[in-house]
N, CA, C and O of each residue as an XYZ file, in Angstrom:
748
protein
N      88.819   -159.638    128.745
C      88.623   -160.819    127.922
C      89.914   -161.159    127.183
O      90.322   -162.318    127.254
N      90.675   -160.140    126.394
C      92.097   -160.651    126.072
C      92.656   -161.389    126.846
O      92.876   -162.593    126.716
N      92.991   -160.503    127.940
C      93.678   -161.096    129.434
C      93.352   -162.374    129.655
O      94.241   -163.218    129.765
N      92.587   -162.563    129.711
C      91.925   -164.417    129.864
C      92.685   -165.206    128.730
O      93.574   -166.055    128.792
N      91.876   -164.497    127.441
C      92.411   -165.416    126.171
C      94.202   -165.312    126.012
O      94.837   -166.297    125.636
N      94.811   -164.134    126.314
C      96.269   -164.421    126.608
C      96.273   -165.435    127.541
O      96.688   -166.517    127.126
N      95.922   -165.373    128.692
C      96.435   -166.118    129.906
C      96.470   -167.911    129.342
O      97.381   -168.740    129.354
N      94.886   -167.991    128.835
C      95.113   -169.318    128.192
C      95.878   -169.774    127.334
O      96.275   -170.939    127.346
N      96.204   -168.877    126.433
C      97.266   -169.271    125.267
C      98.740   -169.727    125.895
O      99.495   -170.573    125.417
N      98.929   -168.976    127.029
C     100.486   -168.899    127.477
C     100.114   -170.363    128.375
O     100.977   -171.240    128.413
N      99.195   -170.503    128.870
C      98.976   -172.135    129.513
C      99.046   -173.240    128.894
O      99.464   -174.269    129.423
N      98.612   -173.151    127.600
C      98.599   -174.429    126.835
C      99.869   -174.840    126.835
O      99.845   -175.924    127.418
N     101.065   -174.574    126.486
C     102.318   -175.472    126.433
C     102.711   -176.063    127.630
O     103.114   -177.216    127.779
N     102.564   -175.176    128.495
C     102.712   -176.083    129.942
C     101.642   -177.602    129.934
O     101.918   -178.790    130.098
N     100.779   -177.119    129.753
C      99.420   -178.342    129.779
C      99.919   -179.483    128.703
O      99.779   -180.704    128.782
N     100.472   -178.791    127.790
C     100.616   -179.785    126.640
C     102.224   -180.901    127.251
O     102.560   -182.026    126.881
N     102.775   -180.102    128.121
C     104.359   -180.658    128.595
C     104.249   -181.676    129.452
O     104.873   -182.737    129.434
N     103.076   -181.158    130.531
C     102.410   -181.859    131.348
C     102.142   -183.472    130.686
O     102.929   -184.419    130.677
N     101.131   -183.414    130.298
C     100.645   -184.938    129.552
C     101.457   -185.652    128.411
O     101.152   -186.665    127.782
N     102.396   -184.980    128.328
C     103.502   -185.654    127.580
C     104.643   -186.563    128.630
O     105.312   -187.539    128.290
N     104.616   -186.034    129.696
C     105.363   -186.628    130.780
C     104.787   -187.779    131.393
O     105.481   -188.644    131.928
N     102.926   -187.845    131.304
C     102.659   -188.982    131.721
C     102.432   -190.420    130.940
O     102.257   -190.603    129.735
N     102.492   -191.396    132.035
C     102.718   -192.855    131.389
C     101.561   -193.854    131.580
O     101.332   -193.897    132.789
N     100.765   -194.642    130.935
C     100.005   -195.394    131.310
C     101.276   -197.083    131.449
O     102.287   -197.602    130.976
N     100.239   -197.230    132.418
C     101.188   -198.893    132.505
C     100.144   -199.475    131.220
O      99.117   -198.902    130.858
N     100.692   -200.756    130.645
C     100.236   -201.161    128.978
C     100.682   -203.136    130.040
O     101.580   -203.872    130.449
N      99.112   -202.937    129.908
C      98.313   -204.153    131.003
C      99.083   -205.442    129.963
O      99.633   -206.459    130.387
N      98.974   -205.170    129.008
C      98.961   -206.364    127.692
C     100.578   -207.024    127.809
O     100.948   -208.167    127.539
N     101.530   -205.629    128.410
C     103.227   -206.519    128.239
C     103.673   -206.450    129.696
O     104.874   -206.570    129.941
N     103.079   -206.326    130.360
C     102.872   -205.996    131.981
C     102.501   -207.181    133.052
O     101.414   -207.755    132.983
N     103.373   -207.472    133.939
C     102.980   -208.773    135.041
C     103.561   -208.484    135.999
O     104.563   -207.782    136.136
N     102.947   -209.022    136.722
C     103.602   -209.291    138.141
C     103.435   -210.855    138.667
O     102.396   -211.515    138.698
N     105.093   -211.344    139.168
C     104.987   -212.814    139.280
C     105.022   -212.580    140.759
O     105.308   -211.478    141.227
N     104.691   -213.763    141.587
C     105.076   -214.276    142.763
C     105.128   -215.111    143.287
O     104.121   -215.800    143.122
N     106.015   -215.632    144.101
C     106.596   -217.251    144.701
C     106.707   -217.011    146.446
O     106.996   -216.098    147.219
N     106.268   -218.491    146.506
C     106.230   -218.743    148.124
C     106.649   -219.847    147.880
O     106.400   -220.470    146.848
N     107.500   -220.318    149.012
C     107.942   -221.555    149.508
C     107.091   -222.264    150.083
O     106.244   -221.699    150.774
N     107.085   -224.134    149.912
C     106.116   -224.805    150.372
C     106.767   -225.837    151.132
O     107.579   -226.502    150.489
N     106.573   -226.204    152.631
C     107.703   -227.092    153.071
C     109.307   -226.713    153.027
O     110.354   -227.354    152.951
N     108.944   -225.364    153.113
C     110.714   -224.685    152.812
C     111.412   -225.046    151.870
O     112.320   -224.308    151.486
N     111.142   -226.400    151.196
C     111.883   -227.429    149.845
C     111.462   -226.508    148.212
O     112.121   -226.061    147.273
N     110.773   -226.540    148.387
C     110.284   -226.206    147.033
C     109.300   -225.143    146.776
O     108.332   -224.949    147.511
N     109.588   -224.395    145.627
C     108.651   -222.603    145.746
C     107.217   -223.313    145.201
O     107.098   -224.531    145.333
N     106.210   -222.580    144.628
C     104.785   -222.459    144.039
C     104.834   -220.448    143.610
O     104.887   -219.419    144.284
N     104.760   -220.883    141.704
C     104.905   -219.542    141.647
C     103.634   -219.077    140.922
O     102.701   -219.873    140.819
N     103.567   -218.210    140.565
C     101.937   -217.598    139.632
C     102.087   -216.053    139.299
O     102.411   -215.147    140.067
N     101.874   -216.014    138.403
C     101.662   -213.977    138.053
C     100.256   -213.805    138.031
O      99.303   -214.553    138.250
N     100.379   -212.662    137.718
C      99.039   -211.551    137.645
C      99.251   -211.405    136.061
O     100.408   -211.187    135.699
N      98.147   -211.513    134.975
C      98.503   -211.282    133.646
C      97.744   -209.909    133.039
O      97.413   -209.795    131.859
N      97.508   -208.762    134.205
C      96.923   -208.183    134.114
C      97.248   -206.676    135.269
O      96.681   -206.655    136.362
N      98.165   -205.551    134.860
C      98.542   -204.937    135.230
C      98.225   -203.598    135.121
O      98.702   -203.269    134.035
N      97.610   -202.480    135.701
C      97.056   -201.483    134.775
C      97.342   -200.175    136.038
O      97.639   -200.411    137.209
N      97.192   -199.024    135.531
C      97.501   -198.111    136.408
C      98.283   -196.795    135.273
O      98.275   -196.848    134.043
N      98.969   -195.580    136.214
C      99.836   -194.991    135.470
C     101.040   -194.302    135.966
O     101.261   -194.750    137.091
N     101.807   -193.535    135.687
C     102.968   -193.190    136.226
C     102.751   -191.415    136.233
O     101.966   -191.288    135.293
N     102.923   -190.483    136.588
C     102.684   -189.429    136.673
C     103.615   -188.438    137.022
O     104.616   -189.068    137.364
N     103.806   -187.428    137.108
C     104.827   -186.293    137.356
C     104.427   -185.886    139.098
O     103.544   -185.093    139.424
N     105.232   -186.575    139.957
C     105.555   -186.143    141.232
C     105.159   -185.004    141.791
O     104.618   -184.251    140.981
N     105.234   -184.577    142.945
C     105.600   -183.128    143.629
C     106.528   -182.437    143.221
O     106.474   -181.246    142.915
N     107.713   -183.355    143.183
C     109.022   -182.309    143.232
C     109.295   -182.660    141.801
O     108.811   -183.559    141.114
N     110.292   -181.631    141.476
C     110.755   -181.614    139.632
C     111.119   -183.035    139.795
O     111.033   -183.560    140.905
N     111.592   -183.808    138.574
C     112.277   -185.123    138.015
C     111.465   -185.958    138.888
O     112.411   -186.622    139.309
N     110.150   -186.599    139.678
C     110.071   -187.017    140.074
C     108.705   -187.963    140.068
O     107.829   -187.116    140.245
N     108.190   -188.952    139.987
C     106.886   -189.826    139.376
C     106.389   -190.388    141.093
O     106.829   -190.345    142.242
N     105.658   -190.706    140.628
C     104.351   -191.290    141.413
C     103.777   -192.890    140.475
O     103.281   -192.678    139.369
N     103.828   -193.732    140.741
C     103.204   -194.999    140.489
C     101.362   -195.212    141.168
O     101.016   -195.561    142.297
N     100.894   -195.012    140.517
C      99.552   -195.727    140.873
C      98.453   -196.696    140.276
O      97.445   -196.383    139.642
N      98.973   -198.152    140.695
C      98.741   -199.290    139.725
C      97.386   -200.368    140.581
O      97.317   -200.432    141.809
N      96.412   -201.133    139.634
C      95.915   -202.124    140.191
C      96.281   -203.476    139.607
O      97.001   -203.772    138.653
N      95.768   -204.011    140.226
C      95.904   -205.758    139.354
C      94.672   -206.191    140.060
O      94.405   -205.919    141.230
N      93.727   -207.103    138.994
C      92.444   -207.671    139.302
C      92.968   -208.938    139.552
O      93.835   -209.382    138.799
N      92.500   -209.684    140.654
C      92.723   -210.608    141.303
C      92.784   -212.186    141.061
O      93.319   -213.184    141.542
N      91.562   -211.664    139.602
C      91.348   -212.826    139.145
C      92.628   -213.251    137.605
O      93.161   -214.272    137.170
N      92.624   -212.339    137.388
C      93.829   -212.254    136.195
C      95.181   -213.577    136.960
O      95.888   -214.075    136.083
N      95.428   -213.981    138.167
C      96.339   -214.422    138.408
C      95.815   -216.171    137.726
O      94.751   -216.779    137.608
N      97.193   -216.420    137.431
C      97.929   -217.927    136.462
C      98.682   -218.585    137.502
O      99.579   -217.961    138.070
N      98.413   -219.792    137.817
C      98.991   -220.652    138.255
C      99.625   -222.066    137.764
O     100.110   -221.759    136.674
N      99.825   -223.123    137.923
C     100.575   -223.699    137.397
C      99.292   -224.738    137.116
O      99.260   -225.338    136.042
N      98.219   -224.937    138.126
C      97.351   -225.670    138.257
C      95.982   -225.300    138.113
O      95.955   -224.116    138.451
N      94.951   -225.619    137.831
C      93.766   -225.111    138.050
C      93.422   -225.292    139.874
O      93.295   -224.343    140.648
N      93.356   -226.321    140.131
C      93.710   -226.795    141.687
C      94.589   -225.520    142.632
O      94.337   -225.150    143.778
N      95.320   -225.193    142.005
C      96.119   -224.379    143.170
C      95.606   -222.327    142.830
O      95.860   -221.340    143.520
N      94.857   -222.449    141.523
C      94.517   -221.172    141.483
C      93.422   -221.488    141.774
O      93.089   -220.397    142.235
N      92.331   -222.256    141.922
C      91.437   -221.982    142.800
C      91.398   -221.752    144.523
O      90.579   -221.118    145.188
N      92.752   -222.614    145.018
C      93.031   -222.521    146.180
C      93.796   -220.715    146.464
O      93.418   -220.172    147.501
N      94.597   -220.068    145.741
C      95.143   -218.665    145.441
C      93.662   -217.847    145.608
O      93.402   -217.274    146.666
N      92.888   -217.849    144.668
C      91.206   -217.172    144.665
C      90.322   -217.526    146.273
O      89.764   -216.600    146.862
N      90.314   -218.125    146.508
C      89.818   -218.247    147.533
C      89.540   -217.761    149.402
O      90.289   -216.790    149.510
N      89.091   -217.902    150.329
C      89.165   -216.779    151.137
C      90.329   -216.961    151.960
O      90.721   -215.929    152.506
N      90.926   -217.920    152.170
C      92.143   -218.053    152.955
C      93.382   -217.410    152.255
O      94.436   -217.029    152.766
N      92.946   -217.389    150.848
C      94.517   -216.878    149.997
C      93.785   -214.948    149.485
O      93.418   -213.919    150.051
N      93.880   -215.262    148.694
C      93.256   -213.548    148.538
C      92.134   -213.069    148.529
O      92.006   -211.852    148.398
N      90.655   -214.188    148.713
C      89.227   -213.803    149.335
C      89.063   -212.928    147.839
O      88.821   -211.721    147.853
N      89.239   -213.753    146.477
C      89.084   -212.698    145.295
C      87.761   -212.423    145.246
O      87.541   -211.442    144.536
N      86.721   -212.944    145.762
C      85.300   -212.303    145.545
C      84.683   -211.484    146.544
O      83.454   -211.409    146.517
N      85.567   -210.612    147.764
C      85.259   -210.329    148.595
C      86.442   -208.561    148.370
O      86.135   -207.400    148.642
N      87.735   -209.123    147.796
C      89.148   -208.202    147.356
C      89.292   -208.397    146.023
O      90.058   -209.318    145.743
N      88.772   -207.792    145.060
C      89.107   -208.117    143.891
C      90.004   -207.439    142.990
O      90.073   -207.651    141.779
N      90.798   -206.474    143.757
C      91.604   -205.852    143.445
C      92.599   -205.297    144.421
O      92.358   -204.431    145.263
N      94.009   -206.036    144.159
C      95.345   -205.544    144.754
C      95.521   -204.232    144.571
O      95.296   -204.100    143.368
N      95.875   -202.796    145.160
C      96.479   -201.618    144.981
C      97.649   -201.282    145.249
O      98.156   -201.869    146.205
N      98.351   -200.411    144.643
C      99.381   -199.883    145.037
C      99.631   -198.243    144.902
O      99.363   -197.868    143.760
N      99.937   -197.508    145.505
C     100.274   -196.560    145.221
C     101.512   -196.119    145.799
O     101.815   -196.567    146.905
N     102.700   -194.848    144.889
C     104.181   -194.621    145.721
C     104.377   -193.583    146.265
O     103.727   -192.543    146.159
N     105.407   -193.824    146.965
C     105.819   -192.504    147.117
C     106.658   -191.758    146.019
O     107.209   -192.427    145.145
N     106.741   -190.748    146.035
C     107.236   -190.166    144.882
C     108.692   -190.650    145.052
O     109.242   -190.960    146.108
N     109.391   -190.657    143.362
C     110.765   -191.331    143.172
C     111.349   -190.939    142.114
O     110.884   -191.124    140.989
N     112.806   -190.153    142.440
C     113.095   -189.500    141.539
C     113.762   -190.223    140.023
O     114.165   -191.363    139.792
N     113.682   -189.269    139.353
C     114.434   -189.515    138.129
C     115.578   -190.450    137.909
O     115.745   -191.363    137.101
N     116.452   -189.862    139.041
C     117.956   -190.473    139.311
C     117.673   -191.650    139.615
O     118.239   -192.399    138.820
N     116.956   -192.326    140.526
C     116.421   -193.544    140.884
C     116.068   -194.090    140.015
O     117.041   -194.720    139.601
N     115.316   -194.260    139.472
C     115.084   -194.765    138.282
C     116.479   -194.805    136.952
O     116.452   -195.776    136.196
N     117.308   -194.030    136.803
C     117.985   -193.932    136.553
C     119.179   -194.896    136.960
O     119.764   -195.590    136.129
N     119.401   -194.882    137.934
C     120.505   -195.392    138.129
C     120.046   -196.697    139.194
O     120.973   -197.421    139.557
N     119.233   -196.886    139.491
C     118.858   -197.892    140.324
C     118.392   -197.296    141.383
O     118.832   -196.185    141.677
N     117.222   -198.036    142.313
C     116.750   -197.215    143.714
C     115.676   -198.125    144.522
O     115.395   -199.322    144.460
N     115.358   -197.411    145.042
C     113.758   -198.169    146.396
C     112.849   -197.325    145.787
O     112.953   -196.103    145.686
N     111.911   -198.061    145.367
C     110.182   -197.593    145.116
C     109.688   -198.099    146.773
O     109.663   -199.233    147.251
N     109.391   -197.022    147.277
C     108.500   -197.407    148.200
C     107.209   -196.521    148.257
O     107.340   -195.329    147.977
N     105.715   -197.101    148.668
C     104.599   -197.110    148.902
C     103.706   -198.008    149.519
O     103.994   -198.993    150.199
N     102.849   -197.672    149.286
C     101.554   -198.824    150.424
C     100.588   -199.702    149.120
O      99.950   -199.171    148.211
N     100.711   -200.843    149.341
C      99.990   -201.795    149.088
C      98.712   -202.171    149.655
O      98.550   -202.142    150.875
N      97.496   -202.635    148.603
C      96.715   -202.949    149.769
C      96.126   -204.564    149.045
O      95.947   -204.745    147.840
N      95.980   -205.248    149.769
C      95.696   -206.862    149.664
C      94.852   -207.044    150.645
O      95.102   -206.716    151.805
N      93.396   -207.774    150.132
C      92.318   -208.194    150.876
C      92.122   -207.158    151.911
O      92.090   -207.386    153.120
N      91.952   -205.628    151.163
C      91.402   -204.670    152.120
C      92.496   -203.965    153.394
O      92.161   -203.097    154.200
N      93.918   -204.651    153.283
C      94.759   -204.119    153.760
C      95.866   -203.685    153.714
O      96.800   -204.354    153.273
N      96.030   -202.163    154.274
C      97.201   -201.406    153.464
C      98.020   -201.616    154.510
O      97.798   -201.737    155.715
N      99.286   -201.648    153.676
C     100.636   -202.001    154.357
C     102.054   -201.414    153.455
O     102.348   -201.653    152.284
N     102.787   -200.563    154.477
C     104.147   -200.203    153.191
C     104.842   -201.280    152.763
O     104.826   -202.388    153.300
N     105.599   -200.892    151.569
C     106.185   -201.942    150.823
C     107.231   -201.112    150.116
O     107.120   -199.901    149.924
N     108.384   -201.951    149.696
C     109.345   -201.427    148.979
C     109.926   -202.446    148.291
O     110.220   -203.606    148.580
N     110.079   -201.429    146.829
C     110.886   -202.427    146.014
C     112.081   -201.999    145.134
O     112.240   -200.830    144.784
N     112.934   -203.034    144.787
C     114.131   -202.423    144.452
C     113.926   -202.384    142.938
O     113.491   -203.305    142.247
N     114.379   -200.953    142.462
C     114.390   -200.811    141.101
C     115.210   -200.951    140.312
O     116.132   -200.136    140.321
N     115.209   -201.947    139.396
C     116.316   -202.238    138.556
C     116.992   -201.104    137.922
O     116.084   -200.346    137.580
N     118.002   -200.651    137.624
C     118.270   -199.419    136.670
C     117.896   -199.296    135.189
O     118.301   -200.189    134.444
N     116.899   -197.917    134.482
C     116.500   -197.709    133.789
C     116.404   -196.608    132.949
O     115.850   -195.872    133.766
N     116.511   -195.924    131.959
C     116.071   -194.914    131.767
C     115.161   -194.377    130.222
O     115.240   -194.445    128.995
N     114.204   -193.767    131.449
C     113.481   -193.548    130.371
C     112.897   -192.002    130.025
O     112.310   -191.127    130.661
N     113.461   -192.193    128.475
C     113.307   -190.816    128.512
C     111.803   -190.345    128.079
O     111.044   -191.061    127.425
N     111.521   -189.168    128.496
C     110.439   -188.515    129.086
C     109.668   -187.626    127.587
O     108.752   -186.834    127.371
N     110.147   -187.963    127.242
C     109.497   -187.052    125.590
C     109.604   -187.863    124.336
O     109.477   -187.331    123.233
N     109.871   -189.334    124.509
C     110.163   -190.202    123.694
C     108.989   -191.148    123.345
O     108.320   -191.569    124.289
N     108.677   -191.520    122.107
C     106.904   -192.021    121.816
C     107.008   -193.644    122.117
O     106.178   -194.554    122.087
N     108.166   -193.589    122.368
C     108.875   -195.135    122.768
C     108.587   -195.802    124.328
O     108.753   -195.103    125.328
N     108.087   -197.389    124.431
C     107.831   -198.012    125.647
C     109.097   -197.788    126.506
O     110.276   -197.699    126.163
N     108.520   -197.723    127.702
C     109.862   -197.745    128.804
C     109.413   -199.266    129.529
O     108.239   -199.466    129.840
N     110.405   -200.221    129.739
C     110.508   -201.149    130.854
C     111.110   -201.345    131.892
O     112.331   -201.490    131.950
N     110.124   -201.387    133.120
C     110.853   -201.075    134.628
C     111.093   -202.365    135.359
O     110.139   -203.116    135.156
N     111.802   -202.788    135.962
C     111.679   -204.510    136.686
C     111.803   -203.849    137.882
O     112.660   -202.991    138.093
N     110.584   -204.394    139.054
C     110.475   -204.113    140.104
C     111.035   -205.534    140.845
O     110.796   -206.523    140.152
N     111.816   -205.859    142.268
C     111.352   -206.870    143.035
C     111.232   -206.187    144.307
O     111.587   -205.018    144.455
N     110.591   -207.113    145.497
C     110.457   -206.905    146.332
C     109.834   -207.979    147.584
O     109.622   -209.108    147.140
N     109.657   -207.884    148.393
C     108.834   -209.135    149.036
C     107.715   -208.376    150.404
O     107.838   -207.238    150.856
N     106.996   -209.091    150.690
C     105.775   -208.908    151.543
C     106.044   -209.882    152.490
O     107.135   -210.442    152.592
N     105.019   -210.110    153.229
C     104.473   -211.067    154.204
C     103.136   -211.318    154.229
O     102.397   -210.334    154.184
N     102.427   -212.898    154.317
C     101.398   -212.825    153.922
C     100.627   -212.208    155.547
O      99.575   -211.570    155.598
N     101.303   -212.527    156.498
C     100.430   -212.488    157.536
C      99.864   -211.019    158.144
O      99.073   -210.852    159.073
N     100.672   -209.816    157.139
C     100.419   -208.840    156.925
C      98.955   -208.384    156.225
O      98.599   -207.274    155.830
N      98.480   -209.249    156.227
C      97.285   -208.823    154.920
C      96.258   -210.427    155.604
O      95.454   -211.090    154.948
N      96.588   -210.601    156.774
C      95.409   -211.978    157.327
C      95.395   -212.828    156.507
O      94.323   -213.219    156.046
N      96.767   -213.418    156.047
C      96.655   -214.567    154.925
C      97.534   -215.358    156.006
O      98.738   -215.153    156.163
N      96.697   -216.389    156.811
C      97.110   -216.697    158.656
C      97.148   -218.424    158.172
O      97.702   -219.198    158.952
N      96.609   -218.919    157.013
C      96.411   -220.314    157.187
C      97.084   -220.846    156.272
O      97.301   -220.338    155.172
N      97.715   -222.615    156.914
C      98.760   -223.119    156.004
C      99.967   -222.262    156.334
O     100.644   -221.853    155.391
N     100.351   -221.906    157.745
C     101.276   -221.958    158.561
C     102.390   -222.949    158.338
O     103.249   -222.679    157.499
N     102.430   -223.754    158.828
C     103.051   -224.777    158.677
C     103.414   -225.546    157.612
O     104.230   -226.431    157.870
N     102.886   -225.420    156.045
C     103.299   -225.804    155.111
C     103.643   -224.634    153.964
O     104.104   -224.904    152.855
N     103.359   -223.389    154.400
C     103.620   -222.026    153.630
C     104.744   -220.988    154.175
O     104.580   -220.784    155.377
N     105.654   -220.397    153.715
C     106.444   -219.717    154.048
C     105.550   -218.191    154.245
O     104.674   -217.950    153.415
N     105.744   -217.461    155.071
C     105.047   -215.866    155.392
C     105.597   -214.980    154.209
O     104.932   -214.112    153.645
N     106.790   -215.285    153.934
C     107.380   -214.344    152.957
C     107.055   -215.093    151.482
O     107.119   -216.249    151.063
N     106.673   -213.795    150.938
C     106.432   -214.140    149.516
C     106.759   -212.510    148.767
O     106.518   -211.317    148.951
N     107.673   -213.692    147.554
C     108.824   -212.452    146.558
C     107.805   -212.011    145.780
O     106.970   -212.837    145.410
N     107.707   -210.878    145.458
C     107.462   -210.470    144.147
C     108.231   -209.448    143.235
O     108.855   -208.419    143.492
N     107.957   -210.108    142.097
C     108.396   -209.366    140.596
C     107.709   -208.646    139.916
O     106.486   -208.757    140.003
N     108.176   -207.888    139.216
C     107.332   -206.939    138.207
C     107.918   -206.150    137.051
O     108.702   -205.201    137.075
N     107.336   -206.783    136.018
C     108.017   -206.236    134.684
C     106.896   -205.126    134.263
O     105.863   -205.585    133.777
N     106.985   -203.930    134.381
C     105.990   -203.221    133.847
C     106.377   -202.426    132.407
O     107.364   -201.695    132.482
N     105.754   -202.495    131.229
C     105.711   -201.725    129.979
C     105.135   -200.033    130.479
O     103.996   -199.825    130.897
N     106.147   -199.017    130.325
C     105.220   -198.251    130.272
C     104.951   -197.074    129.001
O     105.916   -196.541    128.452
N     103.602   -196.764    128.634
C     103.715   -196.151    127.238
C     102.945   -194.496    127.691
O     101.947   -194.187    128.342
N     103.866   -193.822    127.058
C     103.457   -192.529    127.181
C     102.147   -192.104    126.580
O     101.741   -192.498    125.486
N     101.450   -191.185    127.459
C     100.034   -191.254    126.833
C     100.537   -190.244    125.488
O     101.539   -189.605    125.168
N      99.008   -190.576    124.869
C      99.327   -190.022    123.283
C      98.335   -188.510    124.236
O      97.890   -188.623    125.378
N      98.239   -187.481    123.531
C      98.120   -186.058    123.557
C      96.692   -186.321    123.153
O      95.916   -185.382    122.979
């Protein structure tokens, strides 16, 4: 019974080091924008005002994991007209997919650090597909009660995810951005 109650005592600081390292994404200062070209002339852009997920301690030492959603309906458009056309089943089928996923591959410290590729799989209207995005350079330190902000970009294809219609007046490629807040969980 000591043996136990030692064993636990000597665990707690690890446990306690542990959850000090992790990050919730903070939905409230958090977006993701995105733009498509219409007629090749001119973009149509809209965010997500609603970002949530968390950041976590990797496999390997110095290294995180991203695993974020965005609800479908949270997205802002410029129009009521064109976010109902965005919601709908030809654009993201939001009552059928009501939630975008992402999850990464693990990415080290240095990357983040100094600039890098987040890559992982996305999934949109039920379909997963890899994705990569370039990480702005950042650093954030890891024991600090202070927000970290990450700027992601990157781009997709819609026809990747059966978003097949309005060919001809929609570009396939569509950019996205991402400013994520992230706040260390409290203990």
């Amino acid at each position: 019974m000591r043996r136990l109650a030692l064993s636990l005592l000597l665990l707690l600081p690890a446990c306690a080091i542990a959850s000090e390292a992790d990050y919730r994404i903070d939905p409230v200062t958090s977006q993701a924008t995105f733009q498509v070209r219409v007629l090749w002339l001119e973009s149509v852009n809209g965010h997500f005002s609603d970002v949530v997920g968390n950041v976590v301690p990797g496999p390997r030492p110095d290294s995180w994991v991203v695993n974020a959603d965005i609800p479908v309906d949270s997205v802002a458009m410029p129009s009521t007209r064109l976010r109902r056309w965005v919601l709908a089943p030809d654009f993201f089928d939001a009552s059928h997919h009501p939630i975008i996923h992402f999850v990464s591959n693990p990415i080290s410290q240095d990357q983040l650090d100094d600039g890098g590729t987040l890559t992982g799989y996305i999934t949109v209207r039920g379909v997963t597909a890899p994705v990569q995005f370039a990480v702005h350079p950042v650093h954030c330190d890891r024991l600090a009660a202070a927000p970290c902000r990450i700027q992601l970009s990157g781009r997709v294809h819609r026809s990747t995810f059966g978003m097949t219609s309005d060919r001809l007046a929609l570009s396939d490629s569509v950019d996205l951005n991402l400013s994520i807040t992230l706040q260390p969980e409290s203990l």
